[in-house]
C-alpha positions in Angstrom: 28.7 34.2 21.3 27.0 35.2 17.9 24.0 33.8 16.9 25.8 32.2 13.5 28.3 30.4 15.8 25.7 29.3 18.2 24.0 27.9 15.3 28.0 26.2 14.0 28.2 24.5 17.0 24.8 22.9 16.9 24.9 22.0 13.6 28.1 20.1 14.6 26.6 18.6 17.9 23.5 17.1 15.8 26.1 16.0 13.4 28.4 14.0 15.9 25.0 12.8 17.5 24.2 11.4 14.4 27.8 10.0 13.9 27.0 7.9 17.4 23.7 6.6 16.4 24.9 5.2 13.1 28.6 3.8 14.3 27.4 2.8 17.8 29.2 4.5 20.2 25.9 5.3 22.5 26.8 1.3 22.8 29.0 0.6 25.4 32.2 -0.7 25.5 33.0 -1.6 28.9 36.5 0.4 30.0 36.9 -2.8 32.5 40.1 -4.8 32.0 40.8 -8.0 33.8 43.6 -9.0 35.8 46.6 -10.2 33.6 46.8 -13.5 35.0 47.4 -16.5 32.5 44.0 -18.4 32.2 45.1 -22.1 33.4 44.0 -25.3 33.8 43.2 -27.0 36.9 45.7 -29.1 37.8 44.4 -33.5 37.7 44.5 -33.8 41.3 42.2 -30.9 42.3 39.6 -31.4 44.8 36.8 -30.3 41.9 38.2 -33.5 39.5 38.1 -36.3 42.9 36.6 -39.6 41.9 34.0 -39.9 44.7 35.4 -42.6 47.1 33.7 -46.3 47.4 34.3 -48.9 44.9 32.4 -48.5 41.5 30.6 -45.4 43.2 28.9 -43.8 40.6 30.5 -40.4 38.9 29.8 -37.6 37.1 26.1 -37.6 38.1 24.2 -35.3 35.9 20.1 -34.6 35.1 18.5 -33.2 32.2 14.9 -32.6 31.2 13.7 -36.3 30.0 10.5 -34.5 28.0 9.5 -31.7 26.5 8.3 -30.3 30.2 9.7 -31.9 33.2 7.6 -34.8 34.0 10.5 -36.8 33.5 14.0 -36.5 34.5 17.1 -38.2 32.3 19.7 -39.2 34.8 23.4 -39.6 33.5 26.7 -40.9 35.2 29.6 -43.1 34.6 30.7 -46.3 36.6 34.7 -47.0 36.2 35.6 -50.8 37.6 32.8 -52.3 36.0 29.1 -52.0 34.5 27.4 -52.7 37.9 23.4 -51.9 38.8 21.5 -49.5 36.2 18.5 -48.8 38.7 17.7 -45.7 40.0 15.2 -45.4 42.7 13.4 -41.7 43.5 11.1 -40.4 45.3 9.8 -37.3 47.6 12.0 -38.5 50.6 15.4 -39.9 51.1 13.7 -42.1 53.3 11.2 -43.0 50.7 12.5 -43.6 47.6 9.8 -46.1 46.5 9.5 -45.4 43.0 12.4 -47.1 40.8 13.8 -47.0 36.9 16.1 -49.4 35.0 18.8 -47.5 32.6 20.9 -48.4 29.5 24.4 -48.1 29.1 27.1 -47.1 26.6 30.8 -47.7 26.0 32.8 -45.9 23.3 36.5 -46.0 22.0 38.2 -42.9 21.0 42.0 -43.2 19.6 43.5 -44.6 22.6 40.7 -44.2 25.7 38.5 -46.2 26.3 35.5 -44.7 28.4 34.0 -46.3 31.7 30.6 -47.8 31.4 28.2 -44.7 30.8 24.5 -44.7 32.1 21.4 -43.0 31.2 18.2 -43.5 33.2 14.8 -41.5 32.8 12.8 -41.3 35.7 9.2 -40.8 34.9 5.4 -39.3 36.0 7.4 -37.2 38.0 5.0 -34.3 39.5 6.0 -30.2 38.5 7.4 -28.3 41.7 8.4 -31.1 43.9 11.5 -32.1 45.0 13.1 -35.6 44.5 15.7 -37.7 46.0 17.1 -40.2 43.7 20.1 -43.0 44.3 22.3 -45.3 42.0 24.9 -47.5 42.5 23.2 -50.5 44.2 25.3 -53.2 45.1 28.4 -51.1 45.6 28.5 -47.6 46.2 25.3 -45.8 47.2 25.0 -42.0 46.1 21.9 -40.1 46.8 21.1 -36.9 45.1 18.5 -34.6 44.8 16.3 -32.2 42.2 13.2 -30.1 42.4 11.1 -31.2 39.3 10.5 -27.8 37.2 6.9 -25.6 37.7 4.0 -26.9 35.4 4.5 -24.9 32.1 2.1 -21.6 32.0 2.0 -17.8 31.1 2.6 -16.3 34.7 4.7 -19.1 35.8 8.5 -17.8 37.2 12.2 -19.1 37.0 15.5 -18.1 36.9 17.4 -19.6 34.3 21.8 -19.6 34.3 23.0 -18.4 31.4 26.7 -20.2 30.7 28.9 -21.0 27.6 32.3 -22.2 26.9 33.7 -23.2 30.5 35.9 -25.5 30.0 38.0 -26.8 33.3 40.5 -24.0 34.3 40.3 -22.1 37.2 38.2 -19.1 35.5 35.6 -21.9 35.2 35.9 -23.1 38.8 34.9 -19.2 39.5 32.4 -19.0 37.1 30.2 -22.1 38.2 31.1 -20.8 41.8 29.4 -17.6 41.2 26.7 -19.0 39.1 25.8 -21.4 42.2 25.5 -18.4 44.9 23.2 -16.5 42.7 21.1 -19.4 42.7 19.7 -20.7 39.4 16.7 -23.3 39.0 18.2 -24.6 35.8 21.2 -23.9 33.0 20.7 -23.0 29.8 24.2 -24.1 28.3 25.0 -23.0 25.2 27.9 -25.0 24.0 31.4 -26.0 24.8 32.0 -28.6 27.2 35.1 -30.0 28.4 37.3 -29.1 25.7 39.2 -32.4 25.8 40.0 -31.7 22.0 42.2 -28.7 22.6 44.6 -31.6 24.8 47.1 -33.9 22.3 44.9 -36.6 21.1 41.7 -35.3 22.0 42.4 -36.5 25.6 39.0 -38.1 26.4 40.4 -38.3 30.5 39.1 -34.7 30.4 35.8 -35.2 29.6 35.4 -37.4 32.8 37.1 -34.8 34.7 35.0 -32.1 33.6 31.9 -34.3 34.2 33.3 -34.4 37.9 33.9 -30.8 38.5 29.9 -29.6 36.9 28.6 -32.8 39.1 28.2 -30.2 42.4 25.6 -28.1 39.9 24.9 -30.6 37.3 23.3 -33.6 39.7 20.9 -31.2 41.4 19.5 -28.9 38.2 18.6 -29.5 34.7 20.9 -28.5 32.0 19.7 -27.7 28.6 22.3 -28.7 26.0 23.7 -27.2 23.1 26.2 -28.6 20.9 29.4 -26.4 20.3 32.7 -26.9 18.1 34.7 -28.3 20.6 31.8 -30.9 21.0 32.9 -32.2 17.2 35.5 -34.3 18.3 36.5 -35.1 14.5 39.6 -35.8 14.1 40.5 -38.2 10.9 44.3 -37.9 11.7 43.7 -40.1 14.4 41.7 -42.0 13.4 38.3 -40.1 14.5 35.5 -39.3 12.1 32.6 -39.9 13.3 31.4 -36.3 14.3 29.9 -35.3 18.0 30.8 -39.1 19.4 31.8 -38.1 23.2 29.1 -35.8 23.3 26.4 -38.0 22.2 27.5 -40.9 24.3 27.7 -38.7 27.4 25.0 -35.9 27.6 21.3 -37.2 26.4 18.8 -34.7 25.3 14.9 -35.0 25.1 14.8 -34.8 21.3 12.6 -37.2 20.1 9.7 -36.1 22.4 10.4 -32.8 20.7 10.0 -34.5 17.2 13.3 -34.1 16.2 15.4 -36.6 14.3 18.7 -35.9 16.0 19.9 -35.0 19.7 21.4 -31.4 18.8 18.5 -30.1 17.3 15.2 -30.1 20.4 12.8 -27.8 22.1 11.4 -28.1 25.7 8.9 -26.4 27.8 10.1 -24.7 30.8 7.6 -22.4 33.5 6.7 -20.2 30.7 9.7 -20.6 28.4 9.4 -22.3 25.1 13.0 -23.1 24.7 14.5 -24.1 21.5 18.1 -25.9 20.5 20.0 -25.5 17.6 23.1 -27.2 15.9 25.8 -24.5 14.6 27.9 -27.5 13.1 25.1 -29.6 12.0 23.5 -29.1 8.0 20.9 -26.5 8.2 20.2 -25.8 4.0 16.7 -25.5 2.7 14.9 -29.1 3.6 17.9 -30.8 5.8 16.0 -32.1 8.9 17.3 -28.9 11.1 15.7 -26.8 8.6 12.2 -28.7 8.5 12.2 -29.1 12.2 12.4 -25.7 13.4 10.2 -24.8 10.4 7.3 -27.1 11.8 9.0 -26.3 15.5 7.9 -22.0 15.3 4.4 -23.3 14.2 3.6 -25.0 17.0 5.0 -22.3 19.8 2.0 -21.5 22.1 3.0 -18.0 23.0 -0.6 -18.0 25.2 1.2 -21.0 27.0 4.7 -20.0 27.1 4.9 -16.7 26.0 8.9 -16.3 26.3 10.2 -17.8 23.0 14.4 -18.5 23.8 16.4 -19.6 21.0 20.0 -21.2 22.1 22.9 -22.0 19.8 26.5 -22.3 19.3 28.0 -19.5 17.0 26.7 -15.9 17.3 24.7 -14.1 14.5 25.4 -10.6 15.7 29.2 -10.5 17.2 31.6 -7.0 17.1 34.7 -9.1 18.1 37.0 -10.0 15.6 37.3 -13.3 16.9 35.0 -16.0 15.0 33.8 -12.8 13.4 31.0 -13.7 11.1 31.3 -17.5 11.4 27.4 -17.5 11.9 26.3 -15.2 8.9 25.3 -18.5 7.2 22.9 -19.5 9.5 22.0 -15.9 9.8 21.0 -15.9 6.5 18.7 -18.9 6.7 17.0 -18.2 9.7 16.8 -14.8 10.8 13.5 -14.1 9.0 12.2 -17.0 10.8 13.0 -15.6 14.2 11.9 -12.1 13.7 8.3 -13.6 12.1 7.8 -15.5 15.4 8.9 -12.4 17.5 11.4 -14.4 19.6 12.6 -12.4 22.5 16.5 -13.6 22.9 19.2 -15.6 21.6 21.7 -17.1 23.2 24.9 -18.0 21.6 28.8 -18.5 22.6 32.2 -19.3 21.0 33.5 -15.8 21.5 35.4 -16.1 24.6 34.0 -12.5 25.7 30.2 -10.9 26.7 27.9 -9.1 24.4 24.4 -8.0 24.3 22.4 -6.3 21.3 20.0 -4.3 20.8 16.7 -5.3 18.6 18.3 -5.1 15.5 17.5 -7.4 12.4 19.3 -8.1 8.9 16.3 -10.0 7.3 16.5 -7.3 3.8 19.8 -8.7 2.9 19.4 -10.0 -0.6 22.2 -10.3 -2.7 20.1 -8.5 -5.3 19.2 -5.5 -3.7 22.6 -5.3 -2.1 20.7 -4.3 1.4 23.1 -5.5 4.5 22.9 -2.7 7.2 21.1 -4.1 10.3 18.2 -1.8 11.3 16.1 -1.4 14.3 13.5 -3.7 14.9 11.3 -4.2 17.8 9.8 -7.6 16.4 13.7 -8.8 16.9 15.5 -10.9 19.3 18.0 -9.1 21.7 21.5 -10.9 20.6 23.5 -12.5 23.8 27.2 -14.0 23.6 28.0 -15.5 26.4 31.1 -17.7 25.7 32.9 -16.4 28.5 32.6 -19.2 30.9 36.3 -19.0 31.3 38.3 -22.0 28.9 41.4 -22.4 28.2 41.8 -20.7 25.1 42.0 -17.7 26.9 39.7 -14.1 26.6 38.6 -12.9 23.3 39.8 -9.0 24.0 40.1 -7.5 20.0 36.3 -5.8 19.6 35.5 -4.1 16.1 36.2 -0.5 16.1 33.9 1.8 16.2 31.0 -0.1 18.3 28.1 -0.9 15.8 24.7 0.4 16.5 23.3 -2.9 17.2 25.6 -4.0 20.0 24.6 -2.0 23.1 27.0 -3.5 25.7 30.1 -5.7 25.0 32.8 -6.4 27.7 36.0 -8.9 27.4 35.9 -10.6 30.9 35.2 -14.3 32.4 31.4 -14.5 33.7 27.8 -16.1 33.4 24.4 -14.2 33.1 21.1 -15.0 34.6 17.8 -14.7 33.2 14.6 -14.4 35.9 11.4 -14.6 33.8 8.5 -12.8 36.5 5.9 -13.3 34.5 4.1 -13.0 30.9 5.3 -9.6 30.1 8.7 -9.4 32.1 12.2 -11.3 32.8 15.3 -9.6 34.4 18.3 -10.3 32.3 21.7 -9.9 34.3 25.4 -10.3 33.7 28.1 -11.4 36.3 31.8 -11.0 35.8 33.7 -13.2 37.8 35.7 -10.7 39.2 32.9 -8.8 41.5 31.4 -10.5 44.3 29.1 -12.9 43.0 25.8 -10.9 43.6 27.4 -8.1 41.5 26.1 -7.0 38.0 28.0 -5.7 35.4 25.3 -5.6 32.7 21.4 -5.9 33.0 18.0 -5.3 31.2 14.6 -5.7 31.8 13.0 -7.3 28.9 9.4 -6.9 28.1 8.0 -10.1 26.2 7.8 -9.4 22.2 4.1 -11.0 22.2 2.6 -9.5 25.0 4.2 -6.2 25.5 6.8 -5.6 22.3 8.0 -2.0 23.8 11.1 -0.9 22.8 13.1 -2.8 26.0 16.7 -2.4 24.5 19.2 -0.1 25.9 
């Protein structure tokens, strides 16, 4: 071969290389297809959706944090015939549940439905690390359940977070949770999308206590962290229906005001060395609305020498190569992204895109509509970008990814699944994606993530 064709060739090979780097293709777009089965619904009288027998036994059990760090527990659930007893009593031993904590209660009306009596109790001075059984339903039904309170917040502290959006109640989402229970979480970061009772005529509000039954099995015995999604809104003025987020609110209670927040879908809380913080995609987030001044006082008080992981969870992706919902976050982008990169956090969790993504460290923050700037570029000081709305709903998978793969997106797949997220210690977490059709300890995706204030190294593949 001569030497000026030698030289052709690798003039064209630096050229294609080039090509990759700037369109994305050293991304990867995973050649795995899913079976072609029709995602559907669970049918009423499946086993996950029983009522729990016993007259008035309590239902749809479910904990979250009831502070900003675990030394309080909010317990949820819903009693059907009538109001009945609002105690909860806790304590180290089934046998000795000494301790004891009087709830509130809740009713609401939406359209026709009429919902059963809901209660919320917060069980407090709770210890970090040890495990509680706690009981309701005194004077009828007894149901015990259990929790481990979470680890005292510090820098070396570890836990295993699940990582789940979008589920739904079909059976995709019976598989998902399944898996997500034998890889063995300590706690759910949720990031939005519930029960999707609006997508039934009417809003049918039967499915959000049929949802609450089928999470109970995970729900009762581990915190999850709430985010607010679309399908959350429940607005429907046709109907009748415009008071926004009222099933939601009424249902699922969130630590807010300890967090010194205004409103429930905006928080932060303290978890082993996590600094986790909520955000509303549906909810007004201009210059000076109360999201806006929140998280702008929230970033200042982050601790990274406490908790140096610094998790950001909300409903709508920023960064997202599928054509569905495509650029439905760019607002919010817009408004916060320089915020995030400033405060170095180390991922963001979104869903609403019924497939799986992760980024690179990419940022936008020169956008300016003066200088015309709206490339993403490499940036180590960024958040790695995860959608992970592919809990398995009924809307179905999201399968129509942008063509070519951008630069930023460094491994996107169209399947049902949940990820994990196992923080070791200040300067490293194991990130890892499941789909739901491998065996459950299968990965399809992972990373190891160094922490962006202790050891920013370039971590993205």
């Amino acid at each position: 071969m001569g030497a000026r064709r030698r030289l052709a060739l690798l003039a064209l090979a630096v050229a294609l290389a080039a090509a990759a780097a700037t369109t994305g293709h050293a991304g990867v777009t995973s050649p795995y297809r899913r079976k072609l089965e029709a995602t559907a619904d669970m049918p009423f009288d499946a086993d996950v959706f029983r009522v729990p027998p016993g007259y008035n036994a309590p239902q749809q059990v479910h904990i979250t944090l009831g502070d900003q760090t675990g030394t309080a527990m909010t317990v949820s659930w819903v009693t059907a015939s009538e109001l009945g007893n609002g105690t909860v009593r806790y304590g180290p031993s089934p046998d000795k549940m000494e301790m004891s904590a009087q709830g509130t209660h809740t009713r609401y009306d939406y359209f026709n439905y009429t919902s059963g009596f809901i209660h919320h109790c917060t069980l407090r001075n709770l210890k970090h690390g040890v495990k509680y059984y706690y009981a309701m339903g005194f004077g009828h039904t007894v149901r015990t359940f259990s929790f481990t309170a979470p680890p005292k917040p510090g820098p070396d502290v570890p836990f295993k977070f699940g990582l789940i959006g979008d589920l739904g109640q079909t059976f995709d989402s019976n598989s998902t949770l399944s898996h997500y229970e034998a890889n063995g979480g300590d706690a759910v970061l949720f990031v939005g999308d519930l029960s999707y009772a609006d997508a039934y005529p009417l809003h049918d509000n039967r499915r959000w206590d049929s949802w609450a039954r089928f999470v109970e099995r995970s729900v009762a015995y581990q915190p999850w962290i709430w985010t607010a999604g679309n399908h959350e809104l429940d607005y429907a003025p046709e109907i009748g229906e415009t008071v926004p987020f009222k099933p939601f609110t009424r249902r699922y209670r969130t630590p807010y005001r300890a967090a010194g927040s205004t409103e429930p879908l905006w928080y932060s809380v303290k978890v082993a060395s996590a600094h986790i913080i909520v955000l509303s995609s549906y909810s007004s987030y201009g210059k000076y609305t109360p999201q806006w001044t929140w998280l702008s006082d929230e970033l200042a008080r982050v601790d990274r020498k406490a908790t140096p992981w610094l998790i950001v969870l909300m409903h709508s992706p920023w960064y997202n190569s599928n054509n569905y919902h495509y650029m439905e976050g760019e607002t919010m982008r817009v408004q916060f992204e320089s915020w995030l990169v400033a405060a170095k956090v180390d991922i963001v969790l979104a869903g609403h895109v019924h497939s799986y993504e992760r980024s690179r460290r990419f940022s936008n923050v020169a956008y300016n509509i003066v200088n015309g700037k709206a490339t993403p570029v490499r940036d180590l000081d960024a958040p790695v970008y995860v959608t992970i709305g592919d809990g398995g709903n009924i809307e179905g998978i999201a399968n129509n990814f942008t063509e070519p793969q951008p630069s930023y997106s460094a491994f996107r797949e169209a399947s049902f699944g949940h990820a994990t997220l196992e923080i070791k210690n200040r300067t490293h977490a194991y990130y890892a994606w499941h789909r739901n059709h491998d065996g459950a300890k299968a990965t399809a995706d992972s990373v190891w993530l160094t922490n962006r204030h202790h050891l920013p190294t370039d971590d993205s593949k």
